[in-house]
N, C-alpha and C positions, 0 to 999 in steps of 0.2 A: 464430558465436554461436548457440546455440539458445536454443529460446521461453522455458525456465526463465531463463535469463540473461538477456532481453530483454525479459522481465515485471518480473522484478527491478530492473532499471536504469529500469526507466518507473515503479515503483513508487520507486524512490529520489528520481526527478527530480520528481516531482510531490509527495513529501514536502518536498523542499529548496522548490519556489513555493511550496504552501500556506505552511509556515511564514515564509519570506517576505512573502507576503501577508497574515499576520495580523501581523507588524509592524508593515507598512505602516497596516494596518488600526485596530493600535492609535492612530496619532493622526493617520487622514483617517477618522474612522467614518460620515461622508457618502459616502462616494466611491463612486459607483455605477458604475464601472466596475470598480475593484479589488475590489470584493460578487460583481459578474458570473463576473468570471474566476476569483477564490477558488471560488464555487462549479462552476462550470464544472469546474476542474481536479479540485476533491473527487471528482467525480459522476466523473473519466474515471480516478481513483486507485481509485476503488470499484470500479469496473471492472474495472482492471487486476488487483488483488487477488480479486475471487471467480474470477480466470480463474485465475489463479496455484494456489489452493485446490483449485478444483475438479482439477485437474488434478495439481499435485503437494503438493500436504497444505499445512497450517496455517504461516503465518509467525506467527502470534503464539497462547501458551495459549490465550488467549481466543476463539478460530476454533473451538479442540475443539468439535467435533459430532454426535460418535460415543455413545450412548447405554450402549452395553454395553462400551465400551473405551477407557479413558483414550488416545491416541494421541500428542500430545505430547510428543517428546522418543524417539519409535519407531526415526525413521529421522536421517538427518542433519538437521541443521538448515539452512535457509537458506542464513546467513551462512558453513559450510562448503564445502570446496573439494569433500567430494564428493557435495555438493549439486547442483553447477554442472557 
């Protein structure tokens, strides 16, 4: 598996807990441990996505950063096979 592949799977897996953890969070909204680790995981998902970016371009329009050139949608996308 290379990094592109293996940024992506840590980006999937830390998308599946967060949104998990804001379920949970919808009705424990005390629960200071499920606060910790929600953001815990945010903060190693941010992560894992500016590495992904910097490195091989935008998973989502909203990453466009480029000033003189729309970029979005240049090369494969992500979720393509010949992305990976």
């Amino acid at each position: 598996m290379n990094r592109r592949e293996q940024l992506i799977r840590m980006i999937q897996k830390y998308d599946f807990a967060l949104y998990d953890l804001m379920l949970y969070l919808d009705t424990h909204t005390q629960c200071k441990e499920a606060l910790a680790l929600y953001q815990k995981y945010k903060l190693q998902r941010e992560k894992a996505v500016q590495e992904y970016v910097s490195k091989f371009g935008t998973l989502q329009a909203d990453q466009q950063n480029n000033p003189d050139q729309w970029e979005w949608g240049m090369g494969p996308y992500p979720w393509e096979k010949e992305a990976n």
